[in-house]
Every structure is written in C-alpha cells, then in structure tokens.
GUVONU-425766 format. One record per residue (C-alpha): residue in three letters; y, z, x. Coordinates in steps of 0.25 Angstrom, whole numbers, plus 5000, padded with zeros to 4 digits. Example, Ala and Ser with C-alpha at 12.3 -4.5 7.8 and 13.67 -1.06 7.14 Angstrom:
% GUVONU-425766
ALA498250315049/SER499650295055/
//
This chain:
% GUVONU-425766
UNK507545834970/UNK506945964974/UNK506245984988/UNK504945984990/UNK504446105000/UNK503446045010/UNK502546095022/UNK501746025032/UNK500346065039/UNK499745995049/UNK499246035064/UNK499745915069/UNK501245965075/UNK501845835078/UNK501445775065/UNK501845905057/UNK503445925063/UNK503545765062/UNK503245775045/UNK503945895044/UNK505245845051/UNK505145705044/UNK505245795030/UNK506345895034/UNK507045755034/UNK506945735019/UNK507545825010/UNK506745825000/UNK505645905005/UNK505646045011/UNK504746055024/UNK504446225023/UNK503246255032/UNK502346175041/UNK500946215046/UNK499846185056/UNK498346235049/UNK497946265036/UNK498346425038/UNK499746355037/UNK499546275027/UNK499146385018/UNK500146495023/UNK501246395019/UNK500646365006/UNK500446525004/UNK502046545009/UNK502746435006/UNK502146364994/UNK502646214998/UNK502646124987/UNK502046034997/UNK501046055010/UNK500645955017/UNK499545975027/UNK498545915037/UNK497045925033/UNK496545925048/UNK497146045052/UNK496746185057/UNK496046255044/UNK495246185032/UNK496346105026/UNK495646065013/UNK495446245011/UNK496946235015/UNK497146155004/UNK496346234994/UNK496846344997/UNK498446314997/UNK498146244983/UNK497746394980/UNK498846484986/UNK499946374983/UNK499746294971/UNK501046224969/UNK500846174984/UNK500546034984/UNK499746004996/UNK499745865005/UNK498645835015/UNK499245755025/UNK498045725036/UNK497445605044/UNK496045605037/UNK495945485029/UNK494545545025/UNK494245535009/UNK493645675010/UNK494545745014/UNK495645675006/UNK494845734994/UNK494545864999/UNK496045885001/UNK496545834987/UNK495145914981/UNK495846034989/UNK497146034983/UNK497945924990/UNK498945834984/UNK499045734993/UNK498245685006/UNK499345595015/UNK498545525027/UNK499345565041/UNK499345395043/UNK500045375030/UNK501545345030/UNK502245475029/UNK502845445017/UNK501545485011/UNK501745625014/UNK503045625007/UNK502345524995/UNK501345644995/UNK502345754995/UNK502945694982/UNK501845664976/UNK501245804978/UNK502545844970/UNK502345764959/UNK501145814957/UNK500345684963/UNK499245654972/UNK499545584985/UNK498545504993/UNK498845425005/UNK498945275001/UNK497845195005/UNK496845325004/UNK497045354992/UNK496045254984/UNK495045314992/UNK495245454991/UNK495445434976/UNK494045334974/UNK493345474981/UNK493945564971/UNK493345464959/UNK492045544961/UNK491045454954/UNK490145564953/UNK491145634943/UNK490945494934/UNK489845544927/UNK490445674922/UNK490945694907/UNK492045764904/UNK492345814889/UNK493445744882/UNK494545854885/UNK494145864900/UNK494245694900/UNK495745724891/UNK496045824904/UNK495645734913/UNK496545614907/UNK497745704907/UNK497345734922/UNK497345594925/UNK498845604920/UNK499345704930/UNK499445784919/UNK499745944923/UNK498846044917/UNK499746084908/UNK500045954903/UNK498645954901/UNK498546064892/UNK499646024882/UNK499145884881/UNK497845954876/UNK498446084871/UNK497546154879/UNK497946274888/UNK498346254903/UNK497246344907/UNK496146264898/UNK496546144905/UNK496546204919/UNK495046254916/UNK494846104911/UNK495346074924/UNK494346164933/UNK493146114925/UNK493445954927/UNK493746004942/UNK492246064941/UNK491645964933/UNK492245844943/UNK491945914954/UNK493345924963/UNK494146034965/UNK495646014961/UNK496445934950/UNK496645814960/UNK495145804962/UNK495045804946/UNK496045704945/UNK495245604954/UNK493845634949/UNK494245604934/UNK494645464939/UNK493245424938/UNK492945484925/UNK492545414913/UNK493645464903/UNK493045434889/UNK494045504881/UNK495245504888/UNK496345414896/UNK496145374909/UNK497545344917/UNK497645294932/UNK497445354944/UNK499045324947/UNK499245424937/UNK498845554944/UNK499745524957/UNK498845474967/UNK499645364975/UNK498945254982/
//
C-alpha cells in the first residue's frame, strides 16, 4: 500500500502536535510539514506539494483565499478543512474554494482519517450528521430553472458518475480540452466556482435527456 504524505495547519499547538503524533503512529501515512497561519499552509503546498493538507479555517490569514490559492499553485494537493465551525456557509465556501473535505473538530477522529482516504480516492468527505445540510444548501433552487443543451445534460450525467474529464471526452469522442471549456461554461452558467460546486448544483436539475444516478454516487458520505 503506498504512503500517503500528509501535513497538518492549525494555530491551536496542543491540538496540532496531538494529531500529528496520533498519525506518526500509523504507517500508512506520512506526516511532512505542520503549520500555524495560512502563510504556512501555502509555503508547504508551494515546497512540499502534500498529497494531503489538512488545515484549520479560523486561523491567522483568509483561510478560504488560502484554499484557493493552494488549489492554484498545487493542484494535485488534495486539501481538508478540519475546523470547529458547523456554519453551512462556510462549509460551502470552503468546498466552492477547493476543498475536498470539511471534518468538524467535534467529530470522532476517525473522520479525519475517513476524509483523508476519501480525498485519495478522489471523493468528497463531509462530517456525518452535517453533511445533509450542507448538500440541501448546495441543491440551489435558483439554478432549477436553468436549461442546459442536451450535451451539457450528457456531461452533467457523466459528472454525476465521478467520471474524470478525460473519461468524459472518450465517452463522447470529444477532446479533453472541449470538455474542460464545457466545464467552465456549466460552472458559469450554475454559478459556483469549482467541479464540487457543479456536482452539487446539477443535483436539482431537471435532466430531460439524460440519466440521473444517486448522490452516493459522487463520494459524498453521510
């Protein structure tokens, strides 16, 4: 199994050594930087390029700019907000940012490590419990109303299927780079900002033309 490089923000001290020691304990994964403020959190991301960063949102800085901009510089870095706000808004503005998964601090800590693998697979983690509430913001009703061609609905069906961009494009022998412009018009035309912000919105379209599959389907665990 290979390891999984991790690092840990947060401008608690007590909090941050206790989760750091607890996974230094597991194989598994490999704890390679820790951080206090969002300067840290994006000189790590720029430096060491962790496949996972797990950070605080109410720490020095603009966490959900942190987030943003660590998506820019570090692409392949999933990110984890791991915070004591159980505000919808901020749950959303968060995974709109770039975040994979949002972990409440109250939550069993098994969460973050259920969040940490689900990052890896390429799924979106949710805290039990606050998930539904969070996802029923997302459903936008506003968005209801809006029509979609019949190949943005086929793109939107093949979303709903954790479908990668590429798979995307040879399912509809289309090129990558079509279907990533597809991708940053329904991002426009649904009004959020990244592809787990897309993913929630098509939840309350209408889908004439294509197949609607469950929720469960895109990795978001309740």
């Amino acid at each position: 199994m290979l390891s999984v490089s991790v690092a840990f923000v947060d401008d608690h001290p007590t909090l941050l050594e206790g989760i750091r020691a607890i996974f230094l304990r597991r194989p598994r994964y490999k704890v390679i930087a820790t951080g206090s403020c969002c300067a840290d959190a994006i000189k790590i991301a720029l430096e060491r390029k962790p496949n996972i960063l797990v950070i605080d949102l109410n720490m020095p800085g603009n966490a959900f700019d942190c987030i943003a901009q660590i998506r820019k510089i570090s692409p392949e870095t999933k990110i984890i907000a791991f915070t004591a706000s159980s505000d919808i808004n901020h749950a959303i503005d968060a995974l709109q940012a770039g975040a994979t998964g949002y972990v409440l601090k109250g939550s069993p800590l098994g969460s973050v490590t259920e969040a940490i693998d689900a990052a890896m697979a390429g799924d979106t983690y949710i805290s039990k419990g606050f998930s539904t509430k969070v996802i029923s913001e997302l459903a936008n009703p506003k968005v209801s109303g809006i029509k979609l061609s019949l190949r943005e609905e086929q793109i939107i069906s093949l979303l709903l299927e954790s479908r990668t961009n590429r798979e995307i494009a040879n399912q509809m022998n289309l090129s990558e780079k079509t279907i990533k412009n597809y991708m940053s018009l329904l991002m426009q035309k649904l009004m959020v900002r990244n592809r787990v912000g897309l993913v929630m919105a098509a939840r309350s379209l209408p889908l004439a033309g294509a197949r609607r599959r469950d929720v469960d389907r895109i990795g978001l665990l309740n």
